[in-house]
C-alpha positions as CSV (number, residue, x, y, z in Angstrom):
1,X,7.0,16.4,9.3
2,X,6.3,12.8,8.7
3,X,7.9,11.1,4.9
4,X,6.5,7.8,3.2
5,X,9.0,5.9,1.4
6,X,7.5,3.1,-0.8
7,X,9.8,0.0,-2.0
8,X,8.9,-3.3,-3.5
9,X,6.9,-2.4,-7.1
10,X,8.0,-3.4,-10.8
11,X,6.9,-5.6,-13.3
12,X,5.4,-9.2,-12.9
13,X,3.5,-11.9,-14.9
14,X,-0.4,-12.3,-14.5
15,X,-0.6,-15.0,-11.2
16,X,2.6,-13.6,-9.5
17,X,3.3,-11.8,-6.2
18,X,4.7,-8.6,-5.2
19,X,5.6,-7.2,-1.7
20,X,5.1,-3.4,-1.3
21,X,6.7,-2.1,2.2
22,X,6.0,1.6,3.2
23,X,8.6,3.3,6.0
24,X,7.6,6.9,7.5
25,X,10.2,8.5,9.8
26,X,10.4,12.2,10.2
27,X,10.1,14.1,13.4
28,X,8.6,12.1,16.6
29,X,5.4,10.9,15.6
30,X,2.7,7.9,16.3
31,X,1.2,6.5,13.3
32,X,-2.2,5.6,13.8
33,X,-4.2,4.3,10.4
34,X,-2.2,3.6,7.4
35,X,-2.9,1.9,4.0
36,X,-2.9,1.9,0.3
37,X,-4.6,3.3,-2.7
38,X,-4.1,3.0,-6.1
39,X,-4.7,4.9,-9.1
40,X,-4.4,3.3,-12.7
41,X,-4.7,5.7,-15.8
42,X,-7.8,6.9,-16.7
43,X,-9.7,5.6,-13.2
44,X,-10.5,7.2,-10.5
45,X,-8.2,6.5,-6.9
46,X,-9.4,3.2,-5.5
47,X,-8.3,2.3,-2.0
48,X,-6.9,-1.1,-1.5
49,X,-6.2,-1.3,2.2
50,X,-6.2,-0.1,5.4
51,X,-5.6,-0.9,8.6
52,X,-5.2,0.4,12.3
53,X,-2.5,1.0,15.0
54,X,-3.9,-2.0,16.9
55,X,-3.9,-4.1,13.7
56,X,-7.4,-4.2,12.0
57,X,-8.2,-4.3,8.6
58,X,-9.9,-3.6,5.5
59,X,-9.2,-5.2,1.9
60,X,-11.0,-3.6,-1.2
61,X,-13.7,-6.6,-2.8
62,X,-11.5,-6.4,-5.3
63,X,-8.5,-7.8,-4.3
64,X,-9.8,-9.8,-1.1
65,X,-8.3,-13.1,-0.8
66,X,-5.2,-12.1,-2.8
67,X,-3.8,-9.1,-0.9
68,X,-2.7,-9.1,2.2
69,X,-2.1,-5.8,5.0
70,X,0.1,-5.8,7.6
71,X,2.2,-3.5,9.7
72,X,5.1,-3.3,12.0
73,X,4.5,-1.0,14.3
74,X,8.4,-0.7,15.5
75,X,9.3,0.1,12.4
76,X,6.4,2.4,11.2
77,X,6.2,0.0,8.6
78,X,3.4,-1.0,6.3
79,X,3.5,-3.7,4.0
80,X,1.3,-5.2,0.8
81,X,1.7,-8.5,0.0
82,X,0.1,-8.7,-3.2
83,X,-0.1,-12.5,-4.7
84,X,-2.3,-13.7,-7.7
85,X,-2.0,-10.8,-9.8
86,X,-4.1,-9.7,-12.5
87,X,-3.2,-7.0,-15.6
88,X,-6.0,-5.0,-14.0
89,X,-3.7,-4.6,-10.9
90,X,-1.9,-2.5,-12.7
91,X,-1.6,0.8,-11.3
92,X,0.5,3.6,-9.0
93,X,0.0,2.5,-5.7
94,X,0.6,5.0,-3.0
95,X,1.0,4.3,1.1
96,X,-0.5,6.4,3.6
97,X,-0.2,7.5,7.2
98,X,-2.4,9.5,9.8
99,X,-1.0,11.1,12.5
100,X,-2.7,14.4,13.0
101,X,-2.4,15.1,9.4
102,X,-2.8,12.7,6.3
103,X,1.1,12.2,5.0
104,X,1.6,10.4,1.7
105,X,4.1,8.8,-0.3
106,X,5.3,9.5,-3.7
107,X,4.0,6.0,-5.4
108,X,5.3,3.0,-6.7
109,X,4.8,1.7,-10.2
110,X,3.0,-1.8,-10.2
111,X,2.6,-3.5,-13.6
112,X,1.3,-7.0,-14.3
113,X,1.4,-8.2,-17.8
114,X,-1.0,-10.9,-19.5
């Protein structure tokens, strides 16, 4: 059994930055693709990043050029640096890992205000 522990989320002003960090641990395991989605109230789960063992990436259209994906691989971390934020940022954003199964975590609260 693999767990997802998100850190990092609160409350900012619109044009400010955040840092979301994800840490699995949990029986042995090798994570391959992990990421982030986000849900805001009323919308429908929007994925905002992803990106592979070996280190590519994928950034939603929507927040390219203001978030940023990484991993540590050492750590079976993955991390969202989030800069520039807007009040439509504002949503639950939840991490991800794949190992043979899809393993979630239990979300973080992001909220920008105008």
């Amino acid at each position: 059994q693999v767990r997802l522990v998100e850190s990092g989320g609160g409350l900012v002003q619109a044009g400010g930055s955040l840092r979301l960090s994800c840490a699995a641990s949990g029986s042995p395991f090798r994570l391959n693709a992990m990421g982030w989605y986000r849900q805001a109230p009323g919308k429908e789960r929007e994925l905002v990043a992803s990106i592979t063992r070996g280190g590519s990436t994928n950034v939603a259209d929507s927040v390219k050029g203001r978030f940023t994906i990484s991993r540590d691989n050492a750590k079976n971390t993955v991390y969202l640096q989030m800069n520039s934020l807007k009040p439509e940022d504002t949503a639950v954003y939840s991490c991800y890992g794949v190992v043979e199964a899809f393993y979630w975590g239990q979300g973080t609260q992001v909220t920008v205000s105008s």
